[in-house]
Backbone as CSV, one residue per row, in Angstrom:
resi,resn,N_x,N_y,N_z,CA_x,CA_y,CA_z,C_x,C_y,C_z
1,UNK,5.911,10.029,-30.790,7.101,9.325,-30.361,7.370,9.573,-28.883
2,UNK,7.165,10.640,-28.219,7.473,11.144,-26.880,6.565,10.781,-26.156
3,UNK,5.230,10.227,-26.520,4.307,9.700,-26.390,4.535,7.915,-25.588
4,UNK,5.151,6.999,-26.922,5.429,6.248,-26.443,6.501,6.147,-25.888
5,UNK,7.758,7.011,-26.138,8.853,7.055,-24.672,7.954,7.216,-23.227
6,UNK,7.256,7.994,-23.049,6.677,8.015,-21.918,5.750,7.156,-21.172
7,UNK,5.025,6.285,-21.897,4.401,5.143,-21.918,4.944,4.340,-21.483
8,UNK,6.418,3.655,-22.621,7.363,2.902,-22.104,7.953,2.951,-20.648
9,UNK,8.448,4.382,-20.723,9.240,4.683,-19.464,8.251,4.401,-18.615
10,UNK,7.216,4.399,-18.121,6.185,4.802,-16.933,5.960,2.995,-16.695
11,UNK,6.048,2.526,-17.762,5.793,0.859,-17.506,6.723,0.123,-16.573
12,UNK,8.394,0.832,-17.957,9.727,0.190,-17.079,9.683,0.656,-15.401
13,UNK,9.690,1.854,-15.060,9.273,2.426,-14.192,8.815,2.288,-12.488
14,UNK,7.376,1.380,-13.550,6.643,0.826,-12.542,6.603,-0.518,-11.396
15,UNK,7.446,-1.132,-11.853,8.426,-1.951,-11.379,9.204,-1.776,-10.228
16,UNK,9.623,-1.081,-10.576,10.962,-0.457,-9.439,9.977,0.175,-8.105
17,UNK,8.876,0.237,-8.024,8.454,1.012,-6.964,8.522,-0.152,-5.686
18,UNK,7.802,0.428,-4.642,7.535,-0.270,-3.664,6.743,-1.298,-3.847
19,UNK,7.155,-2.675,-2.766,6.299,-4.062,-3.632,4.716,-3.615,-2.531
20,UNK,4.418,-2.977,-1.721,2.901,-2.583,-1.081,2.523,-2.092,-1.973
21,UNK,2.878,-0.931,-2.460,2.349,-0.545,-3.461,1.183,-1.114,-4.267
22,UNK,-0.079,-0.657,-4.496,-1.231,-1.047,-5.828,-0.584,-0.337,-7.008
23,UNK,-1.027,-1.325,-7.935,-0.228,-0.662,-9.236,-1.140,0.550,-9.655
24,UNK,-1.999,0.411,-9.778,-2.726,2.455,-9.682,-1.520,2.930,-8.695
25,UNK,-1.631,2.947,-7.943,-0.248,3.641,-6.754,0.924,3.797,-7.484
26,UNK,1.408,2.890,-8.050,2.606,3.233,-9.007,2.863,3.672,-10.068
27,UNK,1.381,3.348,-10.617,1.309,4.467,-12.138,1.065,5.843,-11.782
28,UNK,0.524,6.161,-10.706,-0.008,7.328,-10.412,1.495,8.206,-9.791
29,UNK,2.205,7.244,-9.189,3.823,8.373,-8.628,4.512,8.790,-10.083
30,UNK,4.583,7.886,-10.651,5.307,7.958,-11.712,4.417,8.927,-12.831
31,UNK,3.110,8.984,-12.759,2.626,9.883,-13.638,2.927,11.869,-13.256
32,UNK,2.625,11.431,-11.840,3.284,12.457,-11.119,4.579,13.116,-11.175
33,UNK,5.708,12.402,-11.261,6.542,12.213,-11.473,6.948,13.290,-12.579
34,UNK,6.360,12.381,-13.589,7.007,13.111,-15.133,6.206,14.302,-15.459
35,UNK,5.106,14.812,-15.147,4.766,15.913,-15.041,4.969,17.008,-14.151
36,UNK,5.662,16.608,-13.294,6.867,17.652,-12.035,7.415,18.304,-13.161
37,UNK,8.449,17.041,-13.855,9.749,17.118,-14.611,9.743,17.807,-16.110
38,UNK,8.110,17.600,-16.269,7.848,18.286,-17.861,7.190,19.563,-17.194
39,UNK,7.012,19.925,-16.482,6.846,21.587,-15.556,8.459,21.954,-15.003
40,UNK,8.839,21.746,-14.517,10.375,21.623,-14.236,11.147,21.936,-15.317
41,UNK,10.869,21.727,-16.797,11.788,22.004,-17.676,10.934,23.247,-18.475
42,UNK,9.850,23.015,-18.535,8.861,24.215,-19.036,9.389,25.816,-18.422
43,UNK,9.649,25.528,-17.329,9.906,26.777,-16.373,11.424,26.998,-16.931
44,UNK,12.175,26.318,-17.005,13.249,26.200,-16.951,13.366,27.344,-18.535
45,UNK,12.386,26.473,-19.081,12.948,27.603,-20.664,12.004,28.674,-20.587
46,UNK,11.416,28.911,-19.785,10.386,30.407,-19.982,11.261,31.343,-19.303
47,UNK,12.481,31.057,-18.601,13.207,31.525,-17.342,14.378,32.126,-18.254
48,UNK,15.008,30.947,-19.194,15.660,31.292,-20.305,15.673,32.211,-21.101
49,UNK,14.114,32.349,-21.517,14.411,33.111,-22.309,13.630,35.007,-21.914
50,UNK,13.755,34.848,-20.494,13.027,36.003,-20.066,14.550,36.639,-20.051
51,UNK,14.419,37.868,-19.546,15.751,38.593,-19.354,16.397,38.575,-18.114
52,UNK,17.199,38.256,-17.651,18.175,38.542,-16.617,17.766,39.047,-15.297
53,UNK,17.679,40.478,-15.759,17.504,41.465,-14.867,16.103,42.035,-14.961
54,UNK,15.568,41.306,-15.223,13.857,42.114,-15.458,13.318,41.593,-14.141
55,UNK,12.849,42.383,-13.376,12.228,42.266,-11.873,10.865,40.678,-12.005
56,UNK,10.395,41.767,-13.213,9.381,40.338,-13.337,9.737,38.766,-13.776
57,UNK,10.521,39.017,-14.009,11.024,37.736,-14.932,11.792,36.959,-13.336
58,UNK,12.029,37.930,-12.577,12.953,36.777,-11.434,11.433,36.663,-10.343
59,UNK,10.539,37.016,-10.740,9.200,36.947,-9.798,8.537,35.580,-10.489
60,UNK,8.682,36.011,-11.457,8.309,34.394,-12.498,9.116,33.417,-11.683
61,UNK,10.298,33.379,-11.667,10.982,32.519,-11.472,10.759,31.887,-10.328
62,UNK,10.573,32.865,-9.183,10.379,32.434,-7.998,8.822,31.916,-7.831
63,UNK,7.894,32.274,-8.346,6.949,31.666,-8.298,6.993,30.322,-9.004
64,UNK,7.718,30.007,-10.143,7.957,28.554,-10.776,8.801,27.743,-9.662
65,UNK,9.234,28.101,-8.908,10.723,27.535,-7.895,8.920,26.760,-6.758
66,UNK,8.382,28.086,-5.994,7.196,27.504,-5.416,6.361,26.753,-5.820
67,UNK,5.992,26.410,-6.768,4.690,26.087,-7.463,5.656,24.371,-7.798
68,UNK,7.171,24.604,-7.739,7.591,22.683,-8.098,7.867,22.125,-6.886
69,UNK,7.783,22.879,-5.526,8.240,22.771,-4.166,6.575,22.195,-4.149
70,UNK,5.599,22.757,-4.039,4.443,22.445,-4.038,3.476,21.073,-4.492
71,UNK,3.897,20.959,-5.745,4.040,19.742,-6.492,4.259,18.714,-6.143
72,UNK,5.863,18.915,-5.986,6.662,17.320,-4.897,6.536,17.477,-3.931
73,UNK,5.806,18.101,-2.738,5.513,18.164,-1.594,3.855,17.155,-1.282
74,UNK,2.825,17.888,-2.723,1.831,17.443,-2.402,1.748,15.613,-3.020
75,UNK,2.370,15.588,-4.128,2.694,14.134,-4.532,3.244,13.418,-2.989
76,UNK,4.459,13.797,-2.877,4.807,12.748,-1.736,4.148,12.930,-0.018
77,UNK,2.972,13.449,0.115,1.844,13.467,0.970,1.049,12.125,0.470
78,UNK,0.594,12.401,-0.717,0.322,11.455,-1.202,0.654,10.080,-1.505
79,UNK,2.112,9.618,-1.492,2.619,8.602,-1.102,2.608,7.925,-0.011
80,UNK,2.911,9.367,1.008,3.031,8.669,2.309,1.425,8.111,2.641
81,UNK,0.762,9.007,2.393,-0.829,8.314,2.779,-1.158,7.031,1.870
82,UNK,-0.416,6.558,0.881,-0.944,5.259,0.744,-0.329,3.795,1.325
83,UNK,0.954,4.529,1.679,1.778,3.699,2.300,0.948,3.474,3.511
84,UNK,0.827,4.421,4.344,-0.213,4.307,5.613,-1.262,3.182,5.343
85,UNK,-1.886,3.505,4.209,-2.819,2.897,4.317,-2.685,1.502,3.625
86,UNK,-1.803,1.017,3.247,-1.364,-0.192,2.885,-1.176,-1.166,4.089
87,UNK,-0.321,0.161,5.336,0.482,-0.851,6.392,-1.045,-1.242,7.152
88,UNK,-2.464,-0.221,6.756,-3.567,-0.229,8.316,-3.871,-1.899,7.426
89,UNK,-4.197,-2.056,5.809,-4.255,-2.924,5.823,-3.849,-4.189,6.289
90,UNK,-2.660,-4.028,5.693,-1.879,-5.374,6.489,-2.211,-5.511,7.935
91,UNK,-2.237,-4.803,8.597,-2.432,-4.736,9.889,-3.675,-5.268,10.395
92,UNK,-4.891,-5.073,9.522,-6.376,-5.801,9.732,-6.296,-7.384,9.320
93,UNK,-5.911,-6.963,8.302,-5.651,-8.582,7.828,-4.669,-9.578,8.476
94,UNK,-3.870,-9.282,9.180,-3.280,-10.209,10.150,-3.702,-10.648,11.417
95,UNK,-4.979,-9.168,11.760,-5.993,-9.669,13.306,-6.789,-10.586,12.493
96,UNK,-7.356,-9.983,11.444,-8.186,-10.889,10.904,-7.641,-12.468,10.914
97,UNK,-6.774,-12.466,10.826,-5.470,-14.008,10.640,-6.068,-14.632,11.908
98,UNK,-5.539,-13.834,12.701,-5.593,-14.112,14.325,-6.860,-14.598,14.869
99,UNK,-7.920,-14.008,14.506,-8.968,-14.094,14.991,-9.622,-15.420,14.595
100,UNK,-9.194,-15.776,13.387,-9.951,-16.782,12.360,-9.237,-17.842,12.844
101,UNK,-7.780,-17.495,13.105,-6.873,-19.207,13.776,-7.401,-18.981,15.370
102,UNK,-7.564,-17.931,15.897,-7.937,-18.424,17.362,-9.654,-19.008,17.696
103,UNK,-10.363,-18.948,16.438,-11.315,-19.709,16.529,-11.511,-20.839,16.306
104,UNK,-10.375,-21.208,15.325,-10.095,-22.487,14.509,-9.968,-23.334,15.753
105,UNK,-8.732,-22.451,16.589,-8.255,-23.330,18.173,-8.922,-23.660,19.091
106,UNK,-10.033,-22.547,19.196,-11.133,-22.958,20.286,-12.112,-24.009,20.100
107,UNK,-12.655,-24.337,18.473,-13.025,-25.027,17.814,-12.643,-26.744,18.111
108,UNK,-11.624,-26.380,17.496,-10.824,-28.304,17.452,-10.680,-28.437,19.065
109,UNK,-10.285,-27.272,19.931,-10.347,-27.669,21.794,-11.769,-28.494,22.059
110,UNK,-12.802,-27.561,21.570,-14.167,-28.362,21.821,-14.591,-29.253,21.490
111,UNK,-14.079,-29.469,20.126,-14.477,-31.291,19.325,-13.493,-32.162,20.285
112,UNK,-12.226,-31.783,20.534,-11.686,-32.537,21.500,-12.100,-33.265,22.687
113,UNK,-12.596,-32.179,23.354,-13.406,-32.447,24.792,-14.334,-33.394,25.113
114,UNK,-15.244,-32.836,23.474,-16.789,-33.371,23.424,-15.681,-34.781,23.397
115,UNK,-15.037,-35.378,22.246,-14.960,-36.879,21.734,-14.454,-37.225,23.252
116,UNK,-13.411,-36.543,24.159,-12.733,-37.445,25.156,-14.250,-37.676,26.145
117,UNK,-15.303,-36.679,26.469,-16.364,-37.181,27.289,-16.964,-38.324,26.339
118,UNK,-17.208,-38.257,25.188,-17.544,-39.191,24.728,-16.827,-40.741,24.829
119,UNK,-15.967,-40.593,24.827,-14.780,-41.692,25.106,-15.138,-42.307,26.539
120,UNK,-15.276,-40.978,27.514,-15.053,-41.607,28.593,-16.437,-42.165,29.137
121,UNK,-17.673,-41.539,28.343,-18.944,-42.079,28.951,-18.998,-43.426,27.868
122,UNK,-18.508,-43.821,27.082,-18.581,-45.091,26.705,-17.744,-46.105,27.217
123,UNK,-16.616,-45.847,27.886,-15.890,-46.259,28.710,-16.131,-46.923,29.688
124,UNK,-17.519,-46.195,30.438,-18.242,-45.907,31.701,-19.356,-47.107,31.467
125,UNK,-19.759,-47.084,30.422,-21.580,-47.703,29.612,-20.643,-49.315,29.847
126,UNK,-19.143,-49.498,29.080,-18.794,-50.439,28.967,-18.885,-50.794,30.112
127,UNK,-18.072,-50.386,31.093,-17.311,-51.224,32.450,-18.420,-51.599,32.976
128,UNK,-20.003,-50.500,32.836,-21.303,-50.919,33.793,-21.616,-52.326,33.333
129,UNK,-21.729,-52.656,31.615,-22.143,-53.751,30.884,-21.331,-54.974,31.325
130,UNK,-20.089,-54.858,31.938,-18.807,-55.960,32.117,-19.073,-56.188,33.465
131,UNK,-19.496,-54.888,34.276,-19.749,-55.233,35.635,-21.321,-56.329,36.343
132,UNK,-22.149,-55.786,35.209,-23.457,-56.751,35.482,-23.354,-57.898,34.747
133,UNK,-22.284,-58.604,33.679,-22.168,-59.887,33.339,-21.401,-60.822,34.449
């Protein structure tokens, strides 16, 4: 059952993220995510039920406190680097844009040219043909 709550949830979830985002990218925060939160509560009851004042038990603790600092630190490294690498995309793909319409332009300039010399040396062929009748 906790099984498919988590399933569910990770679907509803996935939605809500960023629209750059690849959906691997969003299953993967969110998988991240809930295993912070199911370590996060794990600690939480081993902490519970240690004693108070037992030296080791607050060394536990503090090492569980590091180890979820660690976690959501290295996950959202990981975000940020796909975001990065979402924006280098976009970013190629719009020279790429550029490059492909500024050839398009140089293109139709030259069919232009060619047809107006063409225009004008038939222009030329004519007036010679009108001039020797």
């Amino acid at each position: 059952m906790k099984i498919l709550a988590l399933v569910l949830s990770l679907g509803l979830l996935a939605n809500a993220a960023h629209a750059s985002e690849t959906i691997n990218e969003k299953v993967e925060v969110k998988v991240n995510e809930v295993k912070r939160e199911a370590k996060k509560k794990a600690h939480r009851v081993e902490e519970e039920i240690c004693a108070k004042t037992d030296e080791a038990c607050l060394a536990k603790k503090v090492k569980n406190r590091a180890q979820e600092v660690k976690d959501y630190t290295k996950d959202k490294a990981s975000q940020a680097s796909n975001i990065m690498d979402d924006q280098e995309d976009k970013k190629e793909k719009e020279e790429k844009a550029a490059k492909k319409a500024k050839k398009a332009e140089e293109k139709a300039k030259k069919e232009a040219e060619e047809k107006v010399e063409k225009a004008e040396k038939e222009a030329e062929e004519k007036a010679e043909k009108e001039a020797k009748k």
